[in-house]
C-alpha positions in Angstrom: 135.2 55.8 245.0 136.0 54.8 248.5 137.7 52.0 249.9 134.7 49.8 250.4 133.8 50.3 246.8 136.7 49.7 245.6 138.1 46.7 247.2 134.3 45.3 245.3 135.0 46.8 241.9 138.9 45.0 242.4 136.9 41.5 243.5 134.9 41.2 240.3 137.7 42.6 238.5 140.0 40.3 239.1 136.9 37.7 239.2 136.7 38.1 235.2 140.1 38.2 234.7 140.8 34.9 236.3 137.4 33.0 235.7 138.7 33.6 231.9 142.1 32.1 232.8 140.9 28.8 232.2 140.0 28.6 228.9 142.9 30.3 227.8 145.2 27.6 229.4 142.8 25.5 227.7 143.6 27.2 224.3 147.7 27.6 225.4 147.9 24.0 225.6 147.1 23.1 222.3 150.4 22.3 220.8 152.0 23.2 223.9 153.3 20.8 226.8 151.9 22.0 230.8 155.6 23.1 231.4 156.0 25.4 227.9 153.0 27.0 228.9 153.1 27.2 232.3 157.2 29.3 231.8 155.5 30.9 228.9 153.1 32.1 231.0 155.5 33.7 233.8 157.9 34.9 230.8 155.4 37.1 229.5 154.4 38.6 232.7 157.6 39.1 233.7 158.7 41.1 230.9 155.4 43.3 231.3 156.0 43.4 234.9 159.9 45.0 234.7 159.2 47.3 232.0 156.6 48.9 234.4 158.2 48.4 238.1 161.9 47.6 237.4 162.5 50.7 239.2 160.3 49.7 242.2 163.3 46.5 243.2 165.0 48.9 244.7 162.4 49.4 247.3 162.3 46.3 248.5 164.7 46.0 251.5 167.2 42.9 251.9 165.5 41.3 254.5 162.4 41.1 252.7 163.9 39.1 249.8 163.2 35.8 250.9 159.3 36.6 251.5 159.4 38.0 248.1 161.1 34.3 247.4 158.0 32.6 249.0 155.4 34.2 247.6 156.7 33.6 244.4 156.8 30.1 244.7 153.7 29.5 246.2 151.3 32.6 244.2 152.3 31.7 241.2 155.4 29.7 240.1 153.9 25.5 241.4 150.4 26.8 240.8 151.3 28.6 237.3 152.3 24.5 236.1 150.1 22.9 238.6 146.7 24.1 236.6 148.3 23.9 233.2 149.3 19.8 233.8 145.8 19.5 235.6 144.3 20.7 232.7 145.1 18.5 230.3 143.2 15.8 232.1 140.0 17.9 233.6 137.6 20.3 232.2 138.5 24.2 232.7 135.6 24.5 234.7 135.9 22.0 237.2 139.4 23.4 237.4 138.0 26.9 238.4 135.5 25.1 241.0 138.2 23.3 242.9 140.2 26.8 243.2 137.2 27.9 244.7 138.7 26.4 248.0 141.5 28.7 248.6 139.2 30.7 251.1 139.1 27.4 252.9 142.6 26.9 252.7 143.4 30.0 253.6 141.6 29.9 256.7 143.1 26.8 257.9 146.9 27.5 257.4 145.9 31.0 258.8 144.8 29.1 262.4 147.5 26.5 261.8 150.4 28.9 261.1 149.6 32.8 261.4 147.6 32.9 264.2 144.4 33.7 263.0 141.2 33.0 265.1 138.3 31.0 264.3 134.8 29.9 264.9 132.7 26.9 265.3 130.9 28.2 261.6 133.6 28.3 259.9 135.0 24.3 260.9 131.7 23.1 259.9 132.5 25.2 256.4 136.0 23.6 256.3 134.1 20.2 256.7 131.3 21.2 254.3 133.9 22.3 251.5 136.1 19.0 251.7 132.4 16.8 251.1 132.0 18.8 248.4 135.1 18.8 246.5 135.2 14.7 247.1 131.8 14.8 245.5 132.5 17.2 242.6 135.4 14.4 241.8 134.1 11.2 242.7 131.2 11.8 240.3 133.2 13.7 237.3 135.5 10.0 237.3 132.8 7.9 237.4 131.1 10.1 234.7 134.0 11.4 232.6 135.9 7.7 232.6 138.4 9.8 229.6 139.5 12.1 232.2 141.8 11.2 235.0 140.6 12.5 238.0 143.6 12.3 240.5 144.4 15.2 237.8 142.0 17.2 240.5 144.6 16.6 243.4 146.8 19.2 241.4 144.5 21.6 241.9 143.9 20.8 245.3 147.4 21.6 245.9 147.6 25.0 244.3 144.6 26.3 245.8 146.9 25.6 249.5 149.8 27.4 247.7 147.5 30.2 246.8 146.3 29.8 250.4 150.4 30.1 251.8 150.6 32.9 249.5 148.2 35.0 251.0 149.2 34.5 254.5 152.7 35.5 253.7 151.7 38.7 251.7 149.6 39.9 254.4 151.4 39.3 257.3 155.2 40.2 256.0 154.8 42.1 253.0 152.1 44.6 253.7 154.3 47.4 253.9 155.4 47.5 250.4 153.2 48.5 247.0 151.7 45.8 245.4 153.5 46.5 242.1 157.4 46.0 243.9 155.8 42.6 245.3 154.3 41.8 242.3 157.8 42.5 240.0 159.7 41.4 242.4 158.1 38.2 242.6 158.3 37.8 238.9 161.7 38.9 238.9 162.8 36.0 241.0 161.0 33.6 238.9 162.2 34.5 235.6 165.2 32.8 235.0 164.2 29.3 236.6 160.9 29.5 233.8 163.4 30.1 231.4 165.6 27.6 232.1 162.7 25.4 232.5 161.4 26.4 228.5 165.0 25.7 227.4 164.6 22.2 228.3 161.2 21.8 227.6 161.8 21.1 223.9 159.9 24.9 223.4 162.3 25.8 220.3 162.0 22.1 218.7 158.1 23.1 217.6 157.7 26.8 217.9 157.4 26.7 213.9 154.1 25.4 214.1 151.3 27.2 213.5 149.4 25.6 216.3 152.0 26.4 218.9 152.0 30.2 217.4 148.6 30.6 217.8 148.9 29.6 222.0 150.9 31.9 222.5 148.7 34.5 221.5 146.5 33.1 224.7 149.1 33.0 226.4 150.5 36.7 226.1 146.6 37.1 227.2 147.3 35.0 230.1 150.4 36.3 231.5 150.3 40.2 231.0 146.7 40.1 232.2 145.5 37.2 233.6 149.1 37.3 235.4 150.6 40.4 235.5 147.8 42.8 236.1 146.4 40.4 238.1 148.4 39.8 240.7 148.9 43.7 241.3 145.1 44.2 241.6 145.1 40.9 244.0 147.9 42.1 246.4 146.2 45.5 246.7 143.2 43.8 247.4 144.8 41.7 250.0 146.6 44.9 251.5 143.2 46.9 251.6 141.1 44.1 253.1 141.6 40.9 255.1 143.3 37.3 253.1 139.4 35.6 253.6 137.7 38.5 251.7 140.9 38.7 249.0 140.7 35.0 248.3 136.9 35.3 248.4 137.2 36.4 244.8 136.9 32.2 244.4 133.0 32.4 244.6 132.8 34.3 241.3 135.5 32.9 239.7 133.8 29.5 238.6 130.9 31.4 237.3 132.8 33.2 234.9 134.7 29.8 234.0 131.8 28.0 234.1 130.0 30.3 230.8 133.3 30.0 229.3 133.5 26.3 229.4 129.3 26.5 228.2 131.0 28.2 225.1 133.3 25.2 224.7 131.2 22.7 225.3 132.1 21.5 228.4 129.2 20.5 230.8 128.9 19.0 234.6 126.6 16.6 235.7 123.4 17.6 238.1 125.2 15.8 241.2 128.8 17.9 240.2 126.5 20.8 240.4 125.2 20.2 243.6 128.9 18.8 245.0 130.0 23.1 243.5 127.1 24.4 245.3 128.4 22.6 249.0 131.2 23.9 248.0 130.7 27.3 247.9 128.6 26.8 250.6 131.5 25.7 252.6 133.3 28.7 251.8 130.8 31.3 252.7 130.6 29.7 255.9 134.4 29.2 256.7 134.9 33.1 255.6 131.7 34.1 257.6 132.9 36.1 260.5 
């Protein structure tokens, strides 16, 4: 398989993987708070991640540490609990539409911040993809009066950490495999999550049979939909550009979306057609 093919196969890939993600934070949350399941979540990868890379630390040189730092924060440790407190006021689906602006996001901090260029196109898509998210949330409050909407901000503000992320991987940390970055990110963020569980009020309830039963999504979640993941994702990003990596956004709500079909969830015709501009607003800010 050459490279072209395979930077496709790892797109829809990692486009399963995650579009599943959201039900099973859906699933982890029953019985569990945002913040038991979100350390939960980076617990379990990180104890997948060191049995296979621990040796790989050593590669990373001193200097490099505090990218490693960075990306951690903003790949997956404020996302990780960003979507799991989201989620317990929107549907998983509408969840995995809003990500669907990292592209976006990654675009603008990439002119902003990491001089990348840009074209007229791809303004009109940033423009095109803010309409659209505002619709897809104006209309799922006035529709969904049970869910709280400026839940959707959250999400909003994980997809620009994704977005930070991204950058940073590709501009500082391209010269190391993506299993190092990937353990060493985890590495970094293991003890905080666990400090973060120890306080949570995790050991108070883990008795329950409901809370037993998360965690079985949850292993789910964080050796693949964590773990794995984020391995296949920084090769991607290493054998392709940040805009085609995070592009992986376009699939992922259709993936969510069938999932959320399966547990009932459904959008309105007009959130439909705000998730259409919004993919429309990607194509066009990632169009070249």
């Amino acid at each position: 398989m050459n490279t072209k093919q395979l930077k496709w196969f790892f797109l829809v890939l990692l486009a399963l993987i995650w579009g599943s993600s959201f039900i099973l934070i859906k699933r982890g949350l029953v019985g569990l708070s945002p913040f038991q399941l979100g350390s939960l979540r980076i617990i379990f990868a990180a104890v997948f991640l060191l049995l296979i890379g621990f040796k790989s630390i050593a590669k990373i040189p001193l200097q490099q540490w505090k990218y490693i730092a960075l990306t951690a924060l903003f790949g997956t440790f404020i996302p990780g609990y960003l979507f799991a407190i989201a989620q317990t006021q929107i549907d998983s689906s509408v969840s995995s539409i809003l990500n669907s602006l990292t592209p976006l996001n990654t675009l603008v901090l990439g002119v902003l911040f990491f001089g990348l260029r840009f074209q007229r196109s791809q303004v009109f898509g940033v423009i095109i993809g803010l309409l659209g998210s505002a619709l897809l949330i104006l209309n799922g409050a006035m529709h969904h009066p049970e869910q709280n909407y400026y839940y959707a901000i959250l999400v909003l503000i994980a997809s620009v950490c994704y977005a930070t992320n991204v950058n940073l991987i590709k501009k500082y940390l391209s010269d190391l495999s993506p299993l190092t970055i990937t353990t060493g990110n985890f590495l970094v963020m293991l003890v905080p999550a666990a400090i973060i569980l120890f306080f949570s009020g995790f050991f108070e309830v883990i008795h329950l049979y409901t809370v037993q039963h998360s965690i079985l999504f949850i292993i789910v979640l964080g050796v693949v939909g964590t773990g794995i993941a984020n391995i296949l994702f920084f090769k991607l990003i290493q054998m392709s550009s940040p805009v085609f990596a995070t592009s992986v956004t376009y699939l992922i709500p259709v993936v969510a979306f069938f999932w959320g079909l399966l547990d009932h969830e459904m959008l309105t015709p007009v959130q439909f057609f705000g998730a259409f501009i919004i993919l429309i607003g990607v194509y066009l800010s990632s169009k070249k």
